[in-house]
C-alpha positions in Angstrom: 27.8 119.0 124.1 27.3 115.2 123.9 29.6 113.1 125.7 30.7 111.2 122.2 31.5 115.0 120.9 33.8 115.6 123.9 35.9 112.8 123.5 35.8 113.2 119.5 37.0 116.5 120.2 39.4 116.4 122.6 43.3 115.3 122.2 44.4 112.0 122.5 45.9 112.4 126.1 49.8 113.0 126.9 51.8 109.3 127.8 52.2 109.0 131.2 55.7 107.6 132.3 56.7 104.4 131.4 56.1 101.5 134.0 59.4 100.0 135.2 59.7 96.2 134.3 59.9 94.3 137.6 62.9 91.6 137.0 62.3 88.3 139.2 65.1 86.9 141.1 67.9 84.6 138.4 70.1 82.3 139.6 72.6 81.4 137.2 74.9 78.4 137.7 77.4 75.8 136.0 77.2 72.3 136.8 80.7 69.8 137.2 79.6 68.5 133.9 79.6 72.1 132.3 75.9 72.4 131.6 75.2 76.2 132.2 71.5 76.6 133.8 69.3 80.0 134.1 66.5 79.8 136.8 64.2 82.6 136.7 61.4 82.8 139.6 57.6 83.8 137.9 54.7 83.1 140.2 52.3 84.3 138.3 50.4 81.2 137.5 51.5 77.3 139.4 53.3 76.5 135.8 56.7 76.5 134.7 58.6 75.8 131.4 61.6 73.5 131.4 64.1 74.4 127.9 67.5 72.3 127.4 68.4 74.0 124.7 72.2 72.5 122.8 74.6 74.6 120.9 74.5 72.4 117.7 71.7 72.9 114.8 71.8 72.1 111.3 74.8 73.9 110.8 76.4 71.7 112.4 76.6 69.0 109.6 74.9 71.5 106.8 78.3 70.8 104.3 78.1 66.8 104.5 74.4 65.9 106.2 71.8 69.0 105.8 69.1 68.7 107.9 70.2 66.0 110.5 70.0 68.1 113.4 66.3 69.1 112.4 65.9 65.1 112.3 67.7 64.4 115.2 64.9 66.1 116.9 62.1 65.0 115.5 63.0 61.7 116.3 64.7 62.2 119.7 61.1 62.3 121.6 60.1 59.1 120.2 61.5 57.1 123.0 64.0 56.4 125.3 65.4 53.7 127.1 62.5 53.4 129.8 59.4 54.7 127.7 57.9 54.2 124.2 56.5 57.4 122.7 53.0 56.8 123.8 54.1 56.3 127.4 56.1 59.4 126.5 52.7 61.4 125.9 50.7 59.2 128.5 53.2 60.7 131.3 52.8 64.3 129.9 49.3 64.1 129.7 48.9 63.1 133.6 51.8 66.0 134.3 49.1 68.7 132.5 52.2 69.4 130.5 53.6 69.4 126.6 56.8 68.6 125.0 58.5 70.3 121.9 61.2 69.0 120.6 63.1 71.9 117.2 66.3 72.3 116.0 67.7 75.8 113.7 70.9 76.7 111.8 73.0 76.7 115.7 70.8 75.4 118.4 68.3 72.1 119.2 66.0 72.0 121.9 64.2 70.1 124.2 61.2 72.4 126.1 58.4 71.2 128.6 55.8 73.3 130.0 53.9 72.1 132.4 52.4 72.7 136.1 54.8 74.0 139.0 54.1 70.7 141.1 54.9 68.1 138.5 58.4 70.2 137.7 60.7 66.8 138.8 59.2 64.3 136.8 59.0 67.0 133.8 62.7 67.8 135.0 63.8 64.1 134.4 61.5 63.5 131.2 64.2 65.9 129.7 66.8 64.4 131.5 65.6 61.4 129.9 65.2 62.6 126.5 69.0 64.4 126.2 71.1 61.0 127.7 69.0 58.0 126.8 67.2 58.6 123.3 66.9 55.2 121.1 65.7 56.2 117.9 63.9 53.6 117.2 64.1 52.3 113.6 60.3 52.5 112.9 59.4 56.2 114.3 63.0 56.9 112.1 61.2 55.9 109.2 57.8 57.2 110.1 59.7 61.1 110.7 61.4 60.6 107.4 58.4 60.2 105.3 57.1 63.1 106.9 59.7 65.4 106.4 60.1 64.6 102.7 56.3 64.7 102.9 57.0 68.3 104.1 59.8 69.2 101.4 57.0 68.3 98.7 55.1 71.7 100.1 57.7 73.6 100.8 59.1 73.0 96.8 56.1 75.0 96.0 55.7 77.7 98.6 57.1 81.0 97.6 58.4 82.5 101.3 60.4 78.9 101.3 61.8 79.5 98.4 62.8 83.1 98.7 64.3 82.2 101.8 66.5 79.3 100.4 67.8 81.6 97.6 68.5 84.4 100.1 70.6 82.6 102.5 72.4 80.2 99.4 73.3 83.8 97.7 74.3 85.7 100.9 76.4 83.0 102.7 77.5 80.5 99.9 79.8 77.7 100.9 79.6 78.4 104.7 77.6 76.3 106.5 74.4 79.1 106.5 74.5 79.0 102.7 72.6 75.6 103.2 68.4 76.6 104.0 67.5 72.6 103.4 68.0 69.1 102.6 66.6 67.7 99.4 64.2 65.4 99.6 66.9 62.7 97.6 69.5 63.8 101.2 66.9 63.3 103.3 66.1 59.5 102.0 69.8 58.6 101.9 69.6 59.3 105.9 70.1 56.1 108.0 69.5 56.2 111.9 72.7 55.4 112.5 73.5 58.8 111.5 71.0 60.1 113.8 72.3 58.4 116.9 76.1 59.8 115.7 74.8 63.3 115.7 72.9 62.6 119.3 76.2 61.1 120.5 78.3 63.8 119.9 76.1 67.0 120.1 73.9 66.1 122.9 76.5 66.5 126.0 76.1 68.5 129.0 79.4 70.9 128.2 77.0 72.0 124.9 73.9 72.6 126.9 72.4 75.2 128.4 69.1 75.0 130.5 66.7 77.6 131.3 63.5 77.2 133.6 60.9 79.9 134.1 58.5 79.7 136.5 56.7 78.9 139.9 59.2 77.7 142.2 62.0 78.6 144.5 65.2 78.7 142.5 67.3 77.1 145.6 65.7 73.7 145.7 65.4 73.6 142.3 68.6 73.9 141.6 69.4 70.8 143.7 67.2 69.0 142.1 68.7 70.2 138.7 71.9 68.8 140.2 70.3 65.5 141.0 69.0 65.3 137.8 71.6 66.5 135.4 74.9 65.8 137.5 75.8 62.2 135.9 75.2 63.5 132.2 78.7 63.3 130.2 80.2 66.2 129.7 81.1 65.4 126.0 83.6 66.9 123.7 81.3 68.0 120.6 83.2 69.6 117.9 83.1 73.1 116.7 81.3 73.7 113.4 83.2 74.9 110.2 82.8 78.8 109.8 84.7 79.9 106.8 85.2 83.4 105.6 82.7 84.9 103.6 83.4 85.6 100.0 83.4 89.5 99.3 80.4 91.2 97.9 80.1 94.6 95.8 77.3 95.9 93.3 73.8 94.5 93.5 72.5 90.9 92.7 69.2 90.1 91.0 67.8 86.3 91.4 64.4 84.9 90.0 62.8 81.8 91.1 60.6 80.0 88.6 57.2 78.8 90.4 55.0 78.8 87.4 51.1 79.4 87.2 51.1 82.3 90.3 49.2 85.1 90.5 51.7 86.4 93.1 55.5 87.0 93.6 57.2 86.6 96.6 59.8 89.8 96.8 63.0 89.6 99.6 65.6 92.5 99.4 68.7 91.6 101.4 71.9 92.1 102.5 74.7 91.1 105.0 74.7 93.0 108.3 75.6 91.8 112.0 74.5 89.4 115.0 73.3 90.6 118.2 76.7 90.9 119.8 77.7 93.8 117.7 77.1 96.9 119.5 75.1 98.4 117.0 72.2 95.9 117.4 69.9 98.0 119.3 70.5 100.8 117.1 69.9 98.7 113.8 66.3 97.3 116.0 65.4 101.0 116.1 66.4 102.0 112.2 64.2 98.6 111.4 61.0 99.8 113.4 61.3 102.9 111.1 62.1 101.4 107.8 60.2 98.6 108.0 59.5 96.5 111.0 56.6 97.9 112.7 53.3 98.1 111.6 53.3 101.9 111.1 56.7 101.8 109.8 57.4 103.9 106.5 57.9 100.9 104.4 53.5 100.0 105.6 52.6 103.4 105.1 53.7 103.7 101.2 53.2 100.2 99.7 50.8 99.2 102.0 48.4 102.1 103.0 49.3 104.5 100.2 49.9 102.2 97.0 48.0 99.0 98.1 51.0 96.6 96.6 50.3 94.5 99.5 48.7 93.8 102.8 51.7 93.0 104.8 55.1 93.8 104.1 58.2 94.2 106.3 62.0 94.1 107.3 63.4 92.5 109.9 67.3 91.9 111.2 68.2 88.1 111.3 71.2 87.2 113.6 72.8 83.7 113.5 75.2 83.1 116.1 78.6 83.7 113.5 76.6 85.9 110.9 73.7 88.3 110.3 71.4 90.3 107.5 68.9 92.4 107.0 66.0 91.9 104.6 62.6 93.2 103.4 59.9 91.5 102.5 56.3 91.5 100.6 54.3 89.1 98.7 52.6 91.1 95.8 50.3 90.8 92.7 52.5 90.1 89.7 52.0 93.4 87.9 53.4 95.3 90.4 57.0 93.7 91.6 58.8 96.3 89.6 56.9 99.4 91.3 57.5 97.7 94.9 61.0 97.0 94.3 61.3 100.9 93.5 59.4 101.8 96.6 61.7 99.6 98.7 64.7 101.3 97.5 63.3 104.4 98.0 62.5 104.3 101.7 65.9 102.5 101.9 67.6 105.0 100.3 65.4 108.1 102.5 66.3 105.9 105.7 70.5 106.5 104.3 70.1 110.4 103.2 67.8 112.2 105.8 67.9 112.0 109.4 64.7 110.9 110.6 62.1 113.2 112.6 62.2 113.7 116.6 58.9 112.8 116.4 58.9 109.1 114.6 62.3 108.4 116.8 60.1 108.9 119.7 56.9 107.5 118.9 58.9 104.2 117.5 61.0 103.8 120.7 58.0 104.1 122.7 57.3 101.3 120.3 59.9 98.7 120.8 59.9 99.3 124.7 56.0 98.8 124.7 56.3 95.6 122.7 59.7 94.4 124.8 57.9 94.7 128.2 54.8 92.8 126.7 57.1 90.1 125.5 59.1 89.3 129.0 55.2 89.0 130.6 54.6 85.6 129.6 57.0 82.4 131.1 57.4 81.8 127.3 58.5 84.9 126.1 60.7 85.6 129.4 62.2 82.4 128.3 62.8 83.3 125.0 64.8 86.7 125.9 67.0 84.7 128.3 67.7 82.0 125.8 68.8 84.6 123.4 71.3 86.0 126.0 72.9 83.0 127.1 73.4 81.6 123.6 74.8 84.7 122.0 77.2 85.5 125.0 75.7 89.1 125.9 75.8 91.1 129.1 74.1 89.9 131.9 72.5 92.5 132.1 71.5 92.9 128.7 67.6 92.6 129.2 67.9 94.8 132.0 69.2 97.6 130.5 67.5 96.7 126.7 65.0 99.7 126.8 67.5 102.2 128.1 69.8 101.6 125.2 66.2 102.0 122.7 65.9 105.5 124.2 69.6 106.6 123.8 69.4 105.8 120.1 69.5 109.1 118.5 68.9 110.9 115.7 72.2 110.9 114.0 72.9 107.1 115.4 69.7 106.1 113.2 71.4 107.7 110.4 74.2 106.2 110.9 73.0 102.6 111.3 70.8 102.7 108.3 73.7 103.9 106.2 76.2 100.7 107.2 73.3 97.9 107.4 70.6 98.6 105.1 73.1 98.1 102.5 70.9 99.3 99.2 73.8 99.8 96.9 74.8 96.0 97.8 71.6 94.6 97.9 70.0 90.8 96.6 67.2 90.8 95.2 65.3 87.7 95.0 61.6 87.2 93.3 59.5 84.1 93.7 57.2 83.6 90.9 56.2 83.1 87.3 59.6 83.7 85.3 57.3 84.8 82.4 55.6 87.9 84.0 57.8 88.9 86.9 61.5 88.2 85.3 61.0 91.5 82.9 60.5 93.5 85.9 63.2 92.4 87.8 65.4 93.0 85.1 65.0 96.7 85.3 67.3 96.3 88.6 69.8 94.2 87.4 71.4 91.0 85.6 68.8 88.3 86.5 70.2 85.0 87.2 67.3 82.0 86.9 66.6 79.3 89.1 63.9 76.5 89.5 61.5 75.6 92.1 64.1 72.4 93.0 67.0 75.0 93.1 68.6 74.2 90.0 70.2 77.0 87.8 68.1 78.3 85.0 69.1 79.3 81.3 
């Protein structure tokens, strides 16, 4: 027998036990000024990233400016009181180290990676960037045209779209409810707004600052003191967060984007944020449905049917809400037989328990994928940032694949039934009204929109 036939004939060898994750040393710490500051020692590589992240996003001023927080920090690397935005990137470029500056729904940041021996300079560049931002008028106007630039593109992309409706539907007059500006908000912004929002949001008591990397978390930390000690503590204000308006029986939405070939298909529904305690259960149940790439939602309308090439679910937490929702961008002709499919595996993840088998094979999943993902500086950072913002355990990453394997049969069951809420469902379908709206109407009352969110006859 050749050696290619033994192989082909032998089976695929047992698992061998799971490697233990090897947590580096974190020092956690609260300035005078109430910044809260995560150092994590990596010496893999000489770099190190640098994240100031602030508890204040779009949601922040969603009801009376939408968008300004995205703006703010666009704009706040532009310059500062001691460096123009090309001695900005000058400085970075001699540091061997890059600066992103993002904002969401609840959170901005500030981030800088960079090398290990350049980590003070980087250290005050951020320093820099959160106290002493000018916003000067013409980068203002230069980031302005650009983002209206980017509505433009956005107005005709069917994920954006799908998106907007989804969280406008789901969350309505609370501050989530609002996805976007308009590109007419967005004009009527002046910088003084911009330097109100920087005032008030960006103080130290609002901050939290993580730092991953290769260094000794002692002298850092004193040089973190240095650094960030004389930035106010502030007294930003706590965003709006009004109740929810109830929701029964299921909601069908269309979006009009004439002239595609394809629609754009998002099933959602409310569900929970990463402090509830059935998180990690509901990350399991997802893998299953619909959030792996040998999930049962692949295997029918991707592998079986050929609807699509990618679809999936995921659970989205914001810091006061959450949802669930399931995705696929399919040819025209066939959103009514995907929207059945989707319900189907929905409604098979709320009736049957699942199989010993899948459980294990999709925990062995999610702890695979979770080890990869705290490798990296980046990704390390990423996990912590999620813990620190959302108030879990300290030991929450710690203990993360432990809680994957306890999920059980009857837990799955459980989970799927109160957060993959089929019976409660939106539906919302990007694309032209003309071929996909008959479909969707086999699910439901269709309610029309247009591509510049405007209700439709």
């Amino acid at each position: 027998m050749t050696a290619g036939a033994t192989v082909a004939g032998s089976a695929a060898p047992a698992l061998g036990p799971e490697r233990p994750v090897v947590w580096p040393p974190r020092m956690v710490r609260r300035l005078a000024n109430g910044l809260e500051v995560v150092l994590v020692e990596a010496h893999g590589v000489p770099r190190l990233v640098i994240d100031l992240i602030l508890r204040s996003g779009n949601a922040a001023t969603a009801l009376t400016s939408p968008g300004l927080a995205e703006m703010v920090s666009a704009t706040v690397r532009t310059g500062t009181l001691r460096r123009t935005r090309r001695q900005i990137e000058e400085d970075l470029r001699r540091m061997g180290g890059e600066l992103g500056t993002s904002a969401g729904a609840d959170s901005s940041s500030i981030a800088v990676d960079g090398l290990a021996e350049s980590a003070r300079p980087l250290m005050e560049l951020v320093a820099e960037l959160a106290r002493e931002a000018t916003f000067p008028v013409d980068e203002f106007e230069r980031e302005r045209r650009q983002r209206i630039d980017a509505l433009r593109i956005e107005r005709v992309t069917p994920g954006f779209l799908a998106n907007e409706r989804v969280r406008h539907e789901l969350f309505g007059g609370h501050p989530y409810g609002v996805f976007s500006p308009s590109e007419e908000q967005v004009g009527a912004y002046r910088v003084d707004d911009l330097r109100a929002f920087y005032g008030r949001h960006y103080a130290a008591s609002n901050a939290l600052l993580i730092a991953v990397g290769d260094f000794s978390a002692g002298p850092m930390m004193e040089d973190i003191e240095r650094v960030f000690a004389p930035w106010p503590a502030g007294d930003p204000p706590v965003m709006v967060d009004p109740p929810l308006d109830p929701w029964r029986g299921r909601r069908i939405h269309v979006v009009h984007l004439p002239d595609t070939s394809q629609a754009r298909i998002v099933v959602a529904n409310r569900a929970i944020t990463r402090r509830h305690p059935d998180w990690t259960r509901l990350a399991v149940t997802n893998a299953i449905y619909g959030g792996a790439f040998h999930s049962r939602l692949v295997a029918n309308i991707r592998e079986q049917k050929g609807y699509t090439y990618s679809p999936g679910s995921q659970a989205h937490s914001l810091r006061r809400h959450g949802w669930f929702a399931t995705q696929a961008a399919v040819r025209n002709e066939v959103v009514a037989a995907t929207l059945a499919e989707m319900f189907y595996e929905m409604d098979r993840m709320r009736a049957l328990p699942v199989e010993t088998e899948e459980l294990d094979e999709i925990q062995n999943y999610l702890s695979g994928v979770f080890s990869l993902g705290v490798a990296t500086q980046a990704g390390l950072r990423g996990q912590l940032a999620n813990v620190y913002l959302n108030e879990l355990p300290e030991d929450y990453l710690e203990t993360y694949r432990d809680r994957v394997r306890a999920a059980t049969k009857e837990q799955v069951l459980e989970s799927a039934r109160k957060w993959i809420d089929s019976p409660n469902a939106l539906v919302v379908v990007v694309g032209d009204r003309e071929q996909v709206a008959p479909q969707a109407a086999l699910f439901g009352d269709v309610k029309f929109w247009d591509a510049a969110g405007q209700a439709g006859d």
